[in-house]
LODODO-225877 format. One record per residue (C-alpha): residue number from 1; residue in three letters; x, y, z negated. Coordinates in nm, 3 decimals. Layout:
// LODODO-225877
<node num="NUM" residu="ALA" east="X" north="Y" up="Z"/>
...
// end
This chain:
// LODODO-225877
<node num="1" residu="UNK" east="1.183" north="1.811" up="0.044"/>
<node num="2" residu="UNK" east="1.367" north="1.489" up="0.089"/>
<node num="3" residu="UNK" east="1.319" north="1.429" up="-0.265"/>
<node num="4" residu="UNK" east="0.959" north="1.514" up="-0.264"/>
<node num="5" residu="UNK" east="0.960" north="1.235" up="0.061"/>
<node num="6" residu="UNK" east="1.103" north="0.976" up="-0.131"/>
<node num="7" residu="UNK" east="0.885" north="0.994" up="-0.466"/>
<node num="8" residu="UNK" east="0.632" north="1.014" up="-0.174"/>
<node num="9" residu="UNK" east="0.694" north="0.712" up="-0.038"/>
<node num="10" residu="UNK" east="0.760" north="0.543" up="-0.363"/>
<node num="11" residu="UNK" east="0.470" north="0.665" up="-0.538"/>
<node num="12" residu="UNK" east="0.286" north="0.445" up="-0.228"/>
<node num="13" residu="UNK" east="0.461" north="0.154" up="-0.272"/>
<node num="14" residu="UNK" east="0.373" north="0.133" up="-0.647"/>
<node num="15" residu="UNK" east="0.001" north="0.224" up="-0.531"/>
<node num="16" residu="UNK" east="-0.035" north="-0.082" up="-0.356"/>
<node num="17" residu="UNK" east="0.131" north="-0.327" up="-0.687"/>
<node num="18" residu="UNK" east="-0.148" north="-0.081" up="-0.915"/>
<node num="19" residu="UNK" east="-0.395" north="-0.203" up="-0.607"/>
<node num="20" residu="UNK" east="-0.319" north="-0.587" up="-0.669"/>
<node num="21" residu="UNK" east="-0.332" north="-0.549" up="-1.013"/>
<node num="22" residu="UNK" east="-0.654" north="-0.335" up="-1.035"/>
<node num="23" residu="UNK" east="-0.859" north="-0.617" up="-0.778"/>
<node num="24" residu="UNK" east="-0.695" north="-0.961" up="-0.991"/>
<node num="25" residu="UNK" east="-0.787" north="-0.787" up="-1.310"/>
<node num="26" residu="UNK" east="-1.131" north="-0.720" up="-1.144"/>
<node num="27" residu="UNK" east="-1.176" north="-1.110" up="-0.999"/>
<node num="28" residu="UNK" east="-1.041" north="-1.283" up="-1.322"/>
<node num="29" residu="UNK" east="-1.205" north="-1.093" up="-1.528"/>
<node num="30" residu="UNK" east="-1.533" north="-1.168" up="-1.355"/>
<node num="31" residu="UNK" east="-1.470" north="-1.565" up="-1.288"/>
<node num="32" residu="UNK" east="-1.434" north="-1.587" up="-1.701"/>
<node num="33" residu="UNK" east="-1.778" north="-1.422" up="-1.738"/>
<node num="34" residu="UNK" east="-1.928" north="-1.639" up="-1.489"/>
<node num="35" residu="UNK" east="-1.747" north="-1.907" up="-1.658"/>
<node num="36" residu="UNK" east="-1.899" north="-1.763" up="-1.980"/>
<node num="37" residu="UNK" east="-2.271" north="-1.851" up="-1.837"/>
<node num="38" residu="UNK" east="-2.314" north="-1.490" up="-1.689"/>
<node num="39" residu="UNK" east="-2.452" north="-1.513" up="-1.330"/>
<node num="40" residu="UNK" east="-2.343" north="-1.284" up="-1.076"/>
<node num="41" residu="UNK" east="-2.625" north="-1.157" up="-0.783"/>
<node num="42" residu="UNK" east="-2.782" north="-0.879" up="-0.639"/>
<node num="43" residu="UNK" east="-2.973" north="-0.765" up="-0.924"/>
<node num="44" residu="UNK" east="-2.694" north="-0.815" up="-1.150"/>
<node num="45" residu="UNK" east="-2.519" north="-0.647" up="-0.918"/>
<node num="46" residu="UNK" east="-2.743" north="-0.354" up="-0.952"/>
<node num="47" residu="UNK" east="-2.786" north="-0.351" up="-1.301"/>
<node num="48" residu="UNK" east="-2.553" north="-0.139" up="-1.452"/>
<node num="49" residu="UNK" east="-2.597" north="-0.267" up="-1.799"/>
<node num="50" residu="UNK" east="-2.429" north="-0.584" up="-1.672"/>
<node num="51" residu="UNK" east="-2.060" north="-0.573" up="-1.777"/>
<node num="52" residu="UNK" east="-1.803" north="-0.753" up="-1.800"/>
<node num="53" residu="UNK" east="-1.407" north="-0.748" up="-1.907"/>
<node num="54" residu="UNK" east="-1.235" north="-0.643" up="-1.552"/>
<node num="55" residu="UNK" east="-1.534" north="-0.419" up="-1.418"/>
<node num="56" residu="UNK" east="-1.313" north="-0.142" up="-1.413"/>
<node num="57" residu="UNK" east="-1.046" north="-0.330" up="-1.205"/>
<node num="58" residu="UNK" east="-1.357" north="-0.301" up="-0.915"/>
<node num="59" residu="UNK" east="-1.414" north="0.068" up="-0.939"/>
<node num="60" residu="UNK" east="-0.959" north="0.172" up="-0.973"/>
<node num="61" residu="UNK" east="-0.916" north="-0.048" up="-0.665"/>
<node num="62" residu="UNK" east="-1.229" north="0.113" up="-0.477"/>
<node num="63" residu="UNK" east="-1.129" north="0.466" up="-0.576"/>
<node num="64" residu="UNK" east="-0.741" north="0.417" up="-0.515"/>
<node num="65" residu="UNK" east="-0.789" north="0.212" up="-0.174"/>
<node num="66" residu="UNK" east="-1.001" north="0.514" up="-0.092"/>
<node num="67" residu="UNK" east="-0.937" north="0.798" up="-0.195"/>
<node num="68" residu="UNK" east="-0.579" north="0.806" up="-0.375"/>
<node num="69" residu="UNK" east="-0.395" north="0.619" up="-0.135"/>
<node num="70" residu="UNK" east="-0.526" north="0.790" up="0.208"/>
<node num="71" residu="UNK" east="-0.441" north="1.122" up="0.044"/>
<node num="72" residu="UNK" east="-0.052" north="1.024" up="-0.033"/>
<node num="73" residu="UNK" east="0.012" north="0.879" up="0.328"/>
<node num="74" residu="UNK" east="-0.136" north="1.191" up="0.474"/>
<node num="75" residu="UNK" east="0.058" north="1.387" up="0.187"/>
<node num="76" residu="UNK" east="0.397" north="1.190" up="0.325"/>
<node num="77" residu="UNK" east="0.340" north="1.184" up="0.669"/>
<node num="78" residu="UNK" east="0.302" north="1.586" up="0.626"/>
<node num="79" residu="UNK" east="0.633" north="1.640" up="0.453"/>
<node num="80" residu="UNK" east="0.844" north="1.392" up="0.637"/>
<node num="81" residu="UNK" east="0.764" north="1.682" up="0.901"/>
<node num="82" residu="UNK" east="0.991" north="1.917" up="0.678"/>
<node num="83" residu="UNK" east="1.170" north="1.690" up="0.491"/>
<node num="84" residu="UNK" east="1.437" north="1.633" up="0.805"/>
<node num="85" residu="UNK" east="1.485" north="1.259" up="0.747"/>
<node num="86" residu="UNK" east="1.579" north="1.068" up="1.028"/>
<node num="87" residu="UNK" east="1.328" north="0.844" up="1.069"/>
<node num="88" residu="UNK" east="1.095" north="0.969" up="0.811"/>
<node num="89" residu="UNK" east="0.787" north="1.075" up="1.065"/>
<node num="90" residu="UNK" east="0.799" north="0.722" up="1.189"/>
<node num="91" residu="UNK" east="0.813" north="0.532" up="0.859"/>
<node num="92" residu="UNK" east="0.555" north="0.777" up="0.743"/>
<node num="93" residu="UNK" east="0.302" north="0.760" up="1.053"/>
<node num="94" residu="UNK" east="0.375" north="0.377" up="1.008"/>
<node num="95" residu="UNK" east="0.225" north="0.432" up="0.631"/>
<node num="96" residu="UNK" east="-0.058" north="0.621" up="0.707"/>
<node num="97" residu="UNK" east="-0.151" north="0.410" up="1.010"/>
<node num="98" residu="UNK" east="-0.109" north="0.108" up="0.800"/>
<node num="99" residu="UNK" east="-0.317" north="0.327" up="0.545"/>
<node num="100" residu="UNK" east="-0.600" north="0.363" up="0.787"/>
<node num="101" residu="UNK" east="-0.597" north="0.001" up="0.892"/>
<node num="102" residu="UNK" east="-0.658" north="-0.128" up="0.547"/>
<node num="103" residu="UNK" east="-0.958" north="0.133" up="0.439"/>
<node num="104" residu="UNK" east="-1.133" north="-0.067" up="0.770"/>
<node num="105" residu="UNK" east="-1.031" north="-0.380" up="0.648"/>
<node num="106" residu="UNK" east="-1.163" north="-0.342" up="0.312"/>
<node num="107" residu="UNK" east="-1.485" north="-0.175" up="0.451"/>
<node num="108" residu="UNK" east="-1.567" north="-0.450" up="0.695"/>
<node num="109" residu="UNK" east="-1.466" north="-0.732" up="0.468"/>
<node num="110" residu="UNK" east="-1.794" north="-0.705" up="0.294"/>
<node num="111" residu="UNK" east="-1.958" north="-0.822" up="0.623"/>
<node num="112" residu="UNK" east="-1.719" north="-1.022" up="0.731"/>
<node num="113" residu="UNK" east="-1.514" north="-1.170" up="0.405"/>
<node num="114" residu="UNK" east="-1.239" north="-1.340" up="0.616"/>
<node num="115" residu="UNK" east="-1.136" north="-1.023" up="0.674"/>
<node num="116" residu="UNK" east="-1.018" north="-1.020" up="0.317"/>
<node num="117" residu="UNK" east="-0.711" north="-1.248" up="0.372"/>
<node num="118" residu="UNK" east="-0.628" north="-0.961" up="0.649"/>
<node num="119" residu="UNK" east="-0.658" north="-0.664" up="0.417"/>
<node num="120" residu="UNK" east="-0.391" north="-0.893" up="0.197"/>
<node num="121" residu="UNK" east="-0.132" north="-0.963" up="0.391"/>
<node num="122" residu="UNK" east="-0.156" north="-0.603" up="0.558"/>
<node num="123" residu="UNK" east="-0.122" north="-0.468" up="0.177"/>
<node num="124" residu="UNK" east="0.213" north="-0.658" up="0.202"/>
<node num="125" residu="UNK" east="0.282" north="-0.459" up="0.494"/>
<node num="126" residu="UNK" east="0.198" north="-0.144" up="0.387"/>
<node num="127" residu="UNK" east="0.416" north="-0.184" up="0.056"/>
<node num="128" residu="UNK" east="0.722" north="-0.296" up="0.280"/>
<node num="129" residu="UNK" east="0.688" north="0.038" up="0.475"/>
<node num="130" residu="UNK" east="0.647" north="0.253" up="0.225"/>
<node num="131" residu="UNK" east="0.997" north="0.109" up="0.016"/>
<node num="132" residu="UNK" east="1.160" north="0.111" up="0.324"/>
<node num="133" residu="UNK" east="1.025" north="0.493" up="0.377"/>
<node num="134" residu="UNK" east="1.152" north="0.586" up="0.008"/>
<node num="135" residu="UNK" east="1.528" north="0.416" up="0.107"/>
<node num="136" residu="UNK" east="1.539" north="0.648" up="0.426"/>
<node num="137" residu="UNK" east="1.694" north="0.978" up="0.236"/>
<node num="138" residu="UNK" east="1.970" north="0.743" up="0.065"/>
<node num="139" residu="UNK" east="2.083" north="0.513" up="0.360"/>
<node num="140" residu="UNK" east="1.994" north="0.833" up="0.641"/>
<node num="141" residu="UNK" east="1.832" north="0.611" up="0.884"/>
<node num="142" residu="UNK" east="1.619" north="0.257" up="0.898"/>
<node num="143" residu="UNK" east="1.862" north="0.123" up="1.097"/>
<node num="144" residu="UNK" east="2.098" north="-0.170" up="0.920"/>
<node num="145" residu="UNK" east="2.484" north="0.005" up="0.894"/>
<node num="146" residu="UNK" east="2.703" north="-0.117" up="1.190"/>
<node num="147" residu="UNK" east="3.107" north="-0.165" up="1.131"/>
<node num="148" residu="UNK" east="3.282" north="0.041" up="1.309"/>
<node num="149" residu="UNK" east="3.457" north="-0.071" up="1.677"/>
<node num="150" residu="UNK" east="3.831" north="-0.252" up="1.602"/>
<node num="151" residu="UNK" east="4.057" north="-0.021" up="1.707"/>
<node num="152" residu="UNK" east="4.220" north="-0.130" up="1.993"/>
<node num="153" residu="UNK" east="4.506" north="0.147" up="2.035"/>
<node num="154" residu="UNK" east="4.805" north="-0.100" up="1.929"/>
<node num="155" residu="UNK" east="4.805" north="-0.273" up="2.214"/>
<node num="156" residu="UNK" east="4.757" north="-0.624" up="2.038"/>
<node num="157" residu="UNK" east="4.508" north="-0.835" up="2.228"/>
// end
């Protein structure tokens, strides 16, 4: 189970680089068409003849920020329940919570788009939690090592 926590967790973190990827192949690939003379509106929109290189990069990072990457947070926070790492309900609940956060964001940034620099930087967060999830079985905690006390049994002070 520990193992199955840690591809888990690391599965997540490479969901959100696949979720960068996906939304800047998406936007590039859309300001070169518009570059190109195509014009971009609601009908456009609409249209589904209208294509352009990067279209795909829209519907990955819509289907992956909702559907694929809800399911492995819940998936993680579930076996970090058996998986006995110490720490590992916290990191995970910190994952799926982040999880959560950014479906909203993304949902409500199409009525309010400053909400899109949010649903950025808390994709940065998310990734962060979910490597530092996926180190928990090797280091056995989240907490930084401490050095052991000096011993002070040779009466040298």
């Amino acid at each position: 189970m520990r193992t199955a926590y840690r591809v888990l967790a690391y599965v997540l973190a490479a969901e959100v680089v696949v979720q960068a990827a996906a939304i800047a192949y998406a936007l590039f690939g859309l300001t070169t068409w518009i570059d190109g003379g195509g014009v971009l509106d609601k009908a456009a929109i609409e249209d589904e003849s209208v294509t352009f290189t990067g279209v795909a990069g829209f519907m990955v990072h819509g289907i992956n920020g909702q559907i694929v990457v809800p399911v492995l947070a819940l998936a993680l926070l579930v076996v970090a329940f058996f998986a006995h790492v110490s720490g590992g309900v916290r990191w995970a609940a910190i994952c799926l919570g982040t999880v959560v956060v950014q479906v909203l964001l993304g949902m409500f940034a199409h009525g309010v788009p400053s909400l899109g620099i949010l649903h950025g930087a808390v994709a940065l967060g998310l990734f962060a939690a979910a490597v530092i999830a996926a180190r928990l079985p090797a280091t056995g905690s989240a907490e930084p090592a401490r050095a052991a006390p000096a011993d002070r049994s040779s009466g040298m002070a």
